[in-house]
C-alpha positions, 0 to 999 in steps of 0.5 A: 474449515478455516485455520485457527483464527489469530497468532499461530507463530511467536518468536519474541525474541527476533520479531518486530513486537510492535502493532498492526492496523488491517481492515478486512475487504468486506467490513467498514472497521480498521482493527489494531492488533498487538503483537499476541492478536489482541486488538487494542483498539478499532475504529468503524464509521458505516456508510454503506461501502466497504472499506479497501485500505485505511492508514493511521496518522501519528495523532491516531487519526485514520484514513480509510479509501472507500474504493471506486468501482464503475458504476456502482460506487463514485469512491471516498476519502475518509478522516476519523479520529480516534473515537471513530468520529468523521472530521473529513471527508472528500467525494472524490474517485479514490482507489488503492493508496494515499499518503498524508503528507508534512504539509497536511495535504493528501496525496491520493490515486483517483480514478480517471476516464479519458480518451487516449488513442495513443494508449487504447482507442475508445474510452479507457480507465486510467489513474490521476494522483491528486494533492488534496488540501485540508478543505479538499480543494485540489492543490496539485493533480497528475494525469498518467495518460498524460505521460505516456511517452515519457514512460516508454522512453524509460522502460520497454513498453509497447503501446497500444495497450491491451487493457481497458484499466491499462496501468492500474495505478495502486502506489502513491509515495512522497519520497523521503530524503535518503542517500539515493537522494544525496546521489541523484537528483530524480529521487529527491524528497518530494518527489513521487513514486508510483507503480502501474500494476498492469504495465510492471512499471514503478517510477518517479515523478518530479513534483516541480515538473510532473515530468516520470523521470525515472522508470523500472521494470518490465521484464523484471517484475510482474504485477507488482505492488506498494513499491517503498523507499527504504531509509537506505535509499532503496526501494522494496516491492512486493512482486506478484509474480503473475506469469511465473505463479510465484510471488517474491519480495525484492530490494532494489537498489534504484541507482544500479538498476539491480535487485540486492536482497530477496524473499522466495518461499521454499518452495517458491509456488508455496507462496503466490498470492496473485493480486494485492499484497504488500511488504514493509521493512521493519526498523530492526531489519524484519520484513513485513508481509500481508499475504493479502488474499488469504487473510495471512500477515507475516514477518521474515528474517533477513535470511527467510525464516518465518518469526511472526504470523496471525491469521485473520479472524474474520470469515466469509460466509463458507468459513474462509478467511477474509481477503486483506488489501495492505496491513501496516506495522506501527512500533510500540512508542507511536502506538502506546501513548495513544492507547494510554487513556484507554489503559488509565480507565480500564484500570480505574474500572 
C-alpha cells in the first residue's frame, strides 16, 4: 500500500513556505499546492496526451511541453491562462524543458532526427533548442549535432557515440546576469545553458555565435539534470549518479571547475532516484528536490536536514504514487496576488 498521501513533514520555521506547481506524468492537469498540501488552484486543458513538465509565468499563465515520443506523438507546446483556456499553442517536437524568455519569445528542446556519421552511423535522435516567437515563428534554432567537435574539445568525450538518442538534451536556460558573468564573458546574460544526459555534459552557448563555449562534466557528474545558475554565479545540478546508484545535489562554481557544496543522503544509496529529478535553491538558502520517480518533493537545509516533504496524492492503478518529472517553487508574494480573485469569491459565497 501506498504512504500517506500529502505533507508528511512541516517545519515552519526553517522551510521555505511558499507554493508548488507539479503536474503527475500520467494526467493533463498542473496542480498548485501550498506549503500544507493544499492545492490552491489547477489548471487542465484534455488533448489527449499526457502532460511531461508545465511552467507558471508571472501573470499565472502556464506553460505545459506534451513530450515528443517516436512515432506515437509529434510533441506541443501549450500556453493557457489562468482559467485553463488555450491562448497558444505550437505543433513543434518539444521534450523536457522551455524557458520563457523577457522578450516573450520561448526557448524549447525539440526532437531533431539527423545523420551524423561523426556521432553514430545511420539515423540517430538528437536535440535542437529553438526560440520561438509569440506566433510561433522561429526566431533562433540551434542544431546539438552541429556542435560536436566543439564539445569534445572542451570535455573528454569519445565519439562515436553509443546511443541512438546519443545526448538527451533535457535543460535549456538563458543565463541571468551574476558575478560569474561580470568575471567572464561565456557566461553573460543571454547566453544558454544545456545539459546532455547521456554524454553527463552541461555547457554554455554563445547566443550571438552558437559556438558551446564552455563545457563540464564527464567524470564528475552522472546523467545528470536541470543544471541552473544561481543568483551567485553558480550552477546547481542534480546528479542522477546512474553508475554509483547514488544521486547527489551539487553546487558547482563554473569558473573553478570545483563542486563547492552538496547533498548526499545518509546513507547515500537511500537516496537514488535514477531518471528525472531536479532541484532548485530557494531565496532563503532551502533547497528544493522533487525526487521525481517516486512522487516525493522535498527541501533540505544547508547542512541536509529534512524540513519540508509532500507526497503525491495521485496513484497508479497498483496504488503506487505517480512519477513527477520536475515541480517548482513560486514564493508567496507571486503567487497570492494571483490567488486573491478566487479568495475574494470564496468569502462573498
Amino acid at each position: 500500500m501506498a504512504e500517506k498521501p500529502g505533507v508528511t513533514i512541516l517545519d515552519r520555521d526553517r522551510c521555505d513556505g511558499g507554493y508548488t506547481l507539479y503536474s503527475s506524468r500520467m494526467t493533463e492537469i498542473a496542480h498548485l499546492i501550498d506549503i500544507d498540501g493544499r492545492e490552491a488552484h489547477r489548471w487542465a486543458y484534455e488533448q489527449g496526451e499526457t502532460w511531461h513538465y508545465a511552467e507558471m509565468l508571472p501573470d499565472g499563465r502556464l506553460l505545459a511541453i506534451v513530450k515528443e515520443v517516436e512515432g506515437r506523438c509529434p510533441g506541443m507546446l501549450l500556453e493557457l491562462d489562468w482559467d485553463s483556456k488555450l491562448l497558444w499553442k505550437a505543433d513543434v517536437a518539444a521534450h523536457h524543458d522551455l524557458d520563457r524568455l523577457a522578450s516573450g519569445n520561448t526557448l524549447v528542446v525539440c526532437r531533431d532526427y539527423v545523420e551524423n556519421p561523426a556521432i553514430r552511423e545511420g539515423r540517430i535522435k538528437s536535440d535542437a533548442i529553438l526560440e520561438l516567437a509569440p506566433g510561433g515563428a522561429v526566431a533562433w534554432e540551434w542544431h546539438l549535432d552541429q556542435h560536436v567537435a566543439e564539445i569534445a574539445s572542451l570535455v573528454p568525450l569519445d565519439f562515436p557515440r553509443p546511443d541512438y538518442d546519443w545526448a538527451h538534451t533535457n535543460t535549456v536556460e538563458a543565463l541571468p546576469d551574476t558575478p560569474t558573468a561580470a568575471r567572464d564573458a561565456r557566461f553573460r546574460a543571454g547566453n544558454v545553458l544545456f545539459s546532455g544526459r547521456h554524454i553527463d555534459t552541461i555547457g554554455v552557448i554563445d547566443r550571438a555565435t552558437g559556438e558551446v563555449v564552455w563545457a563540464w562534466g564527464p567524470g564528475e557528474i552522472d546523467k545528470q539534470h536541470m543544471p541552473t545558475m544561481l543568483p551567485n554565479g553558480h550552477i546547481l545540478i542534480f546528479d542522477n549518479g546512474c553508475e554509483a546508484k547514488r544521486s547527489r545535489i551539487v553546487e558547482l562554481d563554473p569558473l573553478a571547475g570545483q563542486i563547492v557544496w552538496q547533498f548526499v543522503a545518509d546513507p547515500p544509496e537511500s537516496f537514488f532516484p535514477h531518471s528525472r529529478r531536479a532541484s532548485e535553491r530557494l531565496p532563503n538558502g532551502i533547497t528544493f528536490i522533487p525526487e521525481s520517480n517516486t512522487g516525493r518533493l522535498f527541501e533540505v537545509t544547508p547542512a541536509g536536514e529534512i524540513v519540508w516533504e509532500f507526497l503525491n496524492p495521485d496513484l497508479l492503478p497498483k496504488g503506487t504514487r505517480q512519477p513527477l518529472y520536475r515541480a517548482l517553487r513560486y514564493p508567496r508574494p507571486r503567487v497570492e496576488p494571483l490567488l486573491a480573485p478566487t479568495l475574494r469569491a470564496g468569502s462573498d459565497a
